[in-house]
C-alpha positions as a printed Julia matrix, in Angstrom:
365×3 Matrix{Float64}:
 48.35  -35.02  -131.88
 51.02  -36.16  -129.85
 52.03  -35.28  -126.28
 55.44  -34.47  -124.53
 56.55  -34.24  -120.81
 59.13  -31.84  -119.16
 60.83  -32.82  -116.33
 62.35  -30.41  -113.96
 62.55  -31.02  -110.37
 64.14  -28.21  -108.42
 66.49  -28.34  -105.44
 66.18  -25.84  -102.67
 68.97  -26.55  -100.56
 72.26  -28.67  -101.43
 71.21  -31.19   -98.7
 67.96  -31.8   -101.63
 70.12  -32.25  -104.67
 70.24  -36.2   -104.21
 66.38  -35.84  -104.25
 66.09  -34.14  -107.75
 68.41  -36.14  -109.56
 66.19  -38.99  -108.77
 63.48  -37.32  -109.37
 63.93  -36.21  -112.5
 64.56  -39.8   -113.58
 61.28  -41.11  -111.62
 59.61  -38.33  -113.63
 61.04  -39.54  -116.34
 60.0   -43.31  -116.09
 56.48  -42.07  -114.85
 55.38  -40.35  -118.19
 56.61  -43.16  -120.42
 54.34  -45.3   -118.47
 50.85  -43.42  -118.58
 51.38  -43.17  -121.87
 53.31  -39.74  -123.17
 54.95  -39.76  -126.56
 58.04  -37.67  -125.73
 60.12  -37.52  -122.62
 61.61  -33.87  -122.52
 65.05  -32.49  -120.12
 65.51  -29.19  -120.7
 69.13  -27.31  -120.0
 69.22  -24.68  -116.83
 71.88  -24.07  -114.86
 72.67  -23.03  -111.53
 70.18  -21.71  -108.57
 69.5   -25.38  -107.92
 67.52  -26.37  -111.3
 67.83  -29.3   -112.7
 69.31  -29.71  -116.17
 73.02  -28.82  -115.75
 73.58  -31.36  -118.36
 70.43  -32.74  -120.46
 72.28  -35.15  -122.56
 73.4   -37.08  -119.36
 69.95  -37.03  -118.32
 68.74  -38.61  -122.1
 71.39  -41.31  -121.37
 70.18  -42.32  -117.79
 66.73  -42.71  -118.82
 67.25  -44.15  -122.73
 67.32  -47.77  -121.3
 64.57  -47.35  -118.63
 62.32  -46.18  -121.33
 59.7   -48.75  -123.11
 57.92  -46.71  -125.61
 58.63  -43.03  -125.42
 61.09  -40.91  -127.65
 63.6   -38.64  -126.22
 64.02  -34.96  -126.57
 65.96  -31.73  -125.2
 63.95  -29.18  -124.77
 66.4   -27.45  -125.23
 70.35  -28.12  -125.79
 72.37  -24.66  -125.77
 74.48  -24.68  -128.41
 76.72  -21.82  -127.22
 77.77  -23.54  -123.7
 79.35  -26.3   -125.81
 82.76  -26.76  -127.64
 81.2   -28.11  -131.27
 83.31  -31.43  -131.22
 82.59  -32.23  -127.71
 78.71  -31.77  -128.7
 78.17  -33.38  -131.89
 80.02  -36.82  -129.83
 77.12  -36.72  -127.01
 74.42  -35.9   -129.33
 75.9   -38.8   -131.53
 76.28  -41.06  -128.55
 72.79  -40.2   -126.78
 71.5   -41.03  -130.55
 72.25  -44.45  -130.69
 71.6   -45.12  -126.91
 68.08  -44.15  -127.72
 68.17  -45.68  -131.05
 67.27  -42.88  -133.04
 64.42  -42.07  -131.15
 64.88  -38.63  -130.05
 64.83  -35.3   -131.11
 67.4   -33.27  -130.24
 66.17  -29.49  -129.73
 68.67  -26.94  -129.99
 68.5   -23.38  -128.88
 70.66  -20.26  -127.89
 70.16  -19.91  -124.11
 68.24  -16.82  -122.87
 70.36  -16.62  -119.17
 72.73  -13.91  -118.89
 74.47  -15.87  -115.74
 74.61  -18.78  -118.16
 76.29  -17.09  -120.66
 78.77  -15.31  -117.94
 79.54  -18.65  -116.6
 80.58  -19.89  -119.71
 82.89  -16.93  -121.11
 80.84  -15.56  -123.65
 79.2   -12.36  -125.03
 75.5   -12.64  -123.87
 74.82   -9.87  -126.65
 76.04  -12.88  -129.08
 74.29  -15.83  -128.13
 70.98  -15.5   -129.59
 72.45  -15.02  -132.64
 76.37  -15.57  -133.63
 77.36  -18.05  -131.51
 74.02  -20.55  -131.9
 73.89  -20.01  -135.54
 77.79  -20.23  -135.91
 77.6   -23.59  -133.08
 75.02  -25.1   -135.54
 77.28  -24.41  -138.76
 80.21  -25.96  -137.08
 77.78  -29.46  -135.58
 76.65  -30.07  -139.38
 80.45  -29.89  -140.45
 81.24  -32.31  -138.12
 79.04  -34.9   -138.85
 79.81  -34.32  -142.95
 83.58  -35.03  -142.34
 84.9   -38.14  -143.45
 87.96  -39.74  -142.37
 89.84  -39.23  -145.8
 87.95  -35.53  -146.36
 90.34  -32.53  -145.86
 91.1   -31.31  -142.48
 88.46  -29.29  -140.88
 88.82  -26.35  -138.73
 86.28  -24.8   -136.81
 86.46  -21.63  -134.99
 82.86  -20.71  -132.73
 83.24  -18.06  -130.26
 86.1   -19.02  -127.51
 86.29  -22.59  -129.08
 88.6   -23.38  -131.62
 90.13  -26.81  -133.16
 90.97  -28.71  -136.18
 89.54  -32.17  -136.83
 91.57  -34.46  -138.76
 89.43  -37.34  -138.0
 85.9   -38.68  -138.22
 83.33  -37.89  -135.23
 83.11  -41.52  -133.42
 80.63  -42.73  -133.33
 78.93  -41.59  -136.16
 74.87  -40.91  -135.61
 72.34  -43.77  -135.49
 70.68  -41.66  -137.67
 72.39  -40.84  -140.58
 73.87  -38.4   -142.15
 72.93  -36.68  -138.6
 70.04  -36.81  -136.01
 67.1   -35.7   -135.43
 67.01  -32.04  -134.95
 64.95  -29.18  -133.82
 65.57  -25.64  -133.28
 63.67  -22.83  -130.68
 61.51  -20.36  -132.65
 63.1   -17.55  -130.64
 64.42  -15.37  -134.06
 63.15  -15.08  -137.82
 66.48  -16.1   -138.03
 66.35  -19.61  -136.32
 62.6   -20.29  -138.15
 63.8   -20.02  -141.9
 66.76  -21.84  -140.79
 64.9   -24.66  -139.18
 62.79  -24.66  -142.64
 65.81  -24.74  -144.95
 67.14  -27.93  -143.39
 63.27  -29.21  -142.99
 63.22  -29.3   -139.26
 60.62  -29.44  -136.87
 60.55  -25.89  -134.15
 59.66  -25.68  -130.9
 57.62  -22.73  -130.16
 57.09  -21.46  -126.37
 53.79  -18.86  -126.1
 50.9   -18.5   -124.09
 48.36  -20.54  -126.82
 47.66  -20.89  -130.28
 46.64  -17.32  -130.68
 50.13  -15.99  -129.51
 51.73  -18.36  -131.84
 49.85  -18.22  -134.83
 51.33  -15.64  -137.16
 55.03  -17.07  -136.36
 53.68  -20.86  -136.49
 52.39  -19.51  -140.1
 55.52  -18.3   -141.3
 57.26  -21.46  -140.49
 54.87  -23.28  -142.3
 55.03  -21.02  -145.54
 58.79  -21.48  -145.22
 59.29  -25.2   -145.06
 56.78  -25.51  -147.77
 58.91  -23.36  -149.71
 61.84  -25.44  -150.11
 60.36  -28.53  -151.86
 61.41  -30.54  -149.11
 59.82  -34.18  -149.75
 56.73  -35.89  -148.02
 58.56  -37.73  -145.3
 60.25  -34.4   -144.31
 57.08  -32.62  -144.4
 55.68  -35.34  -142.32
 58.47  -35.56  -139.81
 57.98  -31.98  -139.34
 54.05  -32.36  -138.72
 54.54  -34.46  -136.11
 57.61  -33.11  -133.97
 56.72  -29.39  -134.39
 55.95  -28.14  -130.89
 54.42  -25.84  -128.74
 54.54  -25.35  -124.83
 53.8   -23.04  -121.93
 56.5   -23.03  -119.33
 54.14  -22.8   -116.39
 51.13  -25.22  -116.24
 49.22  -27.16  -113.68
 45.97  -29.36  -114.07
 43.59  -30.43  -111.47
 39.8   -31.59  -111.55
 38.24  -28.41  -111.43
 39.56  -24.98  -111.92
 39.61  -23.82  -108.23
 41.73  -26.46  -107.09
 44.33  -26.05  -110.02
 44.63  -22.6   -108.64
 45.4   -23.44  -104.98
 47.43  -25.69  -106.27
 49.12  -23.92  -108.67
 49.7   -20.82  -106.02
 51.07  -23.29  -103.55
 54.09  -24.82  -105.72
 54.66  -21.56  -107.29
 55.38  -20.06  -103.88
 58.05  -22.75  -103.41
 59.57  -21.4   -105.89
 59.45  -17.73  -105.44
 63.07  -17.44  -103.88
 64.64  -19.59  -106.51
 62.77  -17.26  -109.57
 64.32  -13.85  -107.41
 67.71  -15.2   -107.17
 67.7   -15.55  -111.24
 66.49  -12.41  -111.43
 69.1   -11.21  -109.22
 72.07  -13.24  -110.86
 70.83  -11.9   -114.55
 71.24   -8.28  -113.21
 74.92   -8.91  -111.83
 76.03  -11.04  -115.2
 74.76   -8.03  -117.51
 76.21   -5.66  -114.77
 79.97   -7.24  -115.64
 79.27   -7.0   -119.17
 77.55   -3.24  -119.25
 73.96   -4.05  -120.29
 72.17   -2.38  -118.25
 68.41   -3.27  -119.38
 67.33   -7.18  -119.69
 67.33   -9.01  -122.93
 64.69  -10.09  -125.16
 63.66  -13.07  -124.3
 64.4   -13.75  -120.92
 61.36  -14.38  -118.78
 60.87  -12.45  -115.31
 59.22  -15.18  -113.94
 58.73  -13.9   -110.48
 56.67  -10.98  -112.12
 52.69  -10.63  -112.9
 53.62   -9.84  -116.69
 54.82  -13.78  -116.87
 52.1   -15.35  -114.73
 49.78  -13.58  -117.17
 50.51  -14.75  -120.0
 52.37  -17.75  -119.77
 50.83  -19.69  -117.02
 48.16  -22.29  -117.93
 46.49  -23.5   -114.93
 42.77  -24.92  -114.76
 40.19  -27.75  -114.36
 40.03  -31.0   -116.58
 37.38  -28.62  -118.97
 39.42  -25.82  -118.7
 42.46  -28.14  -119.96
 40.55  -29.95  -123.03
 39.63  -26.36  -124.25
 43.45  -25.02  -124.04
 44.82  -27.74  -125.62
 41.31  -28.14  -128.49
 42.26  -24.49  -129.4
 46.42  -25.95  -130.33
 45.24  -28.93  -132.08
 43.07  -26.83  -134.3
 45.76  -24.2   -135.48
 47.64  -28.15  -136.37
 50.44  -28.36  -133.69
 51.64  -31.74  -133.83
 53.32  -32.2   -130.73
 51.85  -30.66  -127.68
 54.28  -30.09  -124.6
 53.18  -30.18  -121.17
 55.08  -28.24  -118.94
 54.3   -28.18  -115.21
 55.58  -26.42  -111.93
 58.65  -28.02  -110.74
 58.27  -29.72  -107.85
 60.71  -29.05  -104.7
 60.04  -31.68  -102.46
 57.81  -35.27  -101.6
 54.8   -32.87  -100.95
 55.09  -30.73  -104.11
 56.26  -34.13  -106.6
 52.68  -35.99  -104.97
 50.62  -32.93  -106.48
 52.58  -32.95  -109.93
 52.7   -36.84  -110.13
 48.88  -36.22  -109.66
 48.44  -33.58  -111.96
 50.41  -35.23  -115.21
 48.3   -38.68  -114.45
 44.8   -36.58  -115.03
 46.27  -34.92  -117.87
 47.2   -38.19  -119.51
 43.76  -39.69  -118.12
 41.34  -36.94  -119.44
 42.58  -35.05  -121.95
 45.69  -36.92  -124.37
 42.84  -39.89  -125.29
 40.57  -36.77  -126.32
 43.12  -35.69  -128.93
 45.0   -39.01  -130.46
 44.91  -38.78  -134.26
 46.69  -38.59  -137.27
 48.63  -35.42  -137.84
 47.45  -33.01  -140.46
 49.93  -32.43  -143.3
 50.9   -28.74  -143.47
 49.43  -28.45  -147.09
 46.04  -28.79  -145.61
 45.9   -25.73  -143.2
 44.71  -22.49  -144.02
């Protein structure tokens, strides 16, 4: 198994957003040196999250990096003119030199999708699926092809020219894709791409993590694909924390959730008003109420070293090959010691446990 790291420091206050831009590039540095595989920036706007722009993030920390790959967790296709996203994605590419994996999801923010002019009915579906036809049409165009027009939602344009630069990885790079929809699963298996999966634990995920599998097998993709997506194929919890023993992970997880508890109603409160100006009046699926009891049920991870080893035993059995550690953001000095604390014991006490060799889908049940 491998292991990823998340970073997302939070600002509270605009006087603080010097303090989480750095952070999230200490963060960054951090986790390459104990030892993580992956280094992950996700994309979240507004409210004072990090993330406004991953990509920028990749490029910051592509040169400060020694051994770890790269990875959005995720890109939103929709918030992006096609052209203008296949050249960062091309450029980040060769910064990192081909080591990243770009994931690539839909957005689940109604605010998001208010802030950038769209149809939030449209983005889990149309607009990523249509984004995604238009980025692979880019990066096939050749500089004596036909013209190529692309038309995805409000963004419009004809290319006459070649994407410069091209990938590092050609024909295109690495991609991945959120396993949100049936939709985006078969898709990710037709093209023989790894999926990111976000659920509670390997139970939740199972039957979908199953179907992908069936899927990709399905298309007589070759043994390096199948390989390539062993190993990236991912799954994480949005809210974890890990301490020595499962009483102080608690306290400790209570204590930087509370720092966030104004920041989580705000989104809550922002989602309402963006569906109010389009006339949805109930929230969409998948958006998380993260202020709520149903989300710190089930998909919160918090717990001792031996709680820890048993969560993440349980996701190397079901044959994840990339598992994703995603802790509470933290907001301040106070809040970054107990993270930077709780991602060294992690990589201490539990990665060493699970190092291997990745088990070929073929082989499970």
């Amino acid at each position: 198994m491998r292991f990823a790291f998340s970073l997302l420091p939070v600002s509270l206050a605009p006087e603080h957003d010097e303090w989480m831009v750095e952070a999230e590039i200490r963060l960054g540095v951090l986790a390459d040196e104990i030892g993580f595989d992956m280094v992950i920036v996700g994309e979240r706007h507004f409210s004072g999250i990090a993330g406004g722009n991953p990509l920028l993030a990749l490029a910051a920390l592509a040169p400060r990096l020694k051994n770890a790959w790269l990875g959005t967790g995720v890109t939103i296709v929709p918030n992006y003119h096609p052209v203008r996203l296949a050249e960062m994605l091309n450029i980040v590419d060769h910064l990192a030199k081909g080591k990243v994996v770009f994931g690539l999801g839909s957005g689940m923010s109604p605010e998001d999708a208010v802030a950038f002019g769209f149809d939030i009915r449209k983005q889990n579906d149309e607009l990523f699926h249509e984004g995604l036809e238009a980025l692979l049409a880019l990066w096939a165009k050749r500089s004596d092809d036909p013209d190529l027009s692309i038309r995805v939602g409000t963004y419009e344009g004809t290319l006459l020219e070649r994407i410069t630069p091209t990938p590092y990885r050609k024909a295109r790079p690495y991609l991945k894709t959120t396993a949100s929809t049936e939709r985006h699963i078969e898709r990710s298996a037709q093209e023989g791409w790894p999926i990111f999966f976000i659920k509670r634990d390997a139970q939740d995920a199972r039957e979908l993590f199953a179907q992908y599998r069936k899927a990709l097998l399905s298309h007589g993709h070759d043994e390096a694909v199948l390989a390539h997506c062993a190993e990236w194929t991912s799954i994480a919890k949005p809210s974890m924390h890990i301490a020595e023993d499962d009483a102080t992970a608690a306290e400790e997880w209570a204590f930087l959730n509370a720092k966030l508890g104004d920041l989580h109603r705000r989104k809550l409160s922002y989602g309402a008003q963006a569906r109010a100006l389009q006339g949805i009046e109930a929230p969409l699926p998948n958006v998380q109420d993260r202020a709520g009891d149903a989300f710190r049920k089930h998909m919160t991870v918090h717990g001792g070293v031996e709680t820890m080893i048993e969560h993440v035993r349980e996701i190397d059995e079901e044959g994840f090959g990339l598992f994703h550690l995603s802790l509470l953001a933290p907001t301040d000095e106070e809040s970054y010691a107990i993270v930077e604390r709780s991602v060294r014991l992690f990589a201490q006490k539990v990665m060493p446990l699970f190092r291997g060799p990745i088990r070929p889908y073929a082989e499970l049940a």
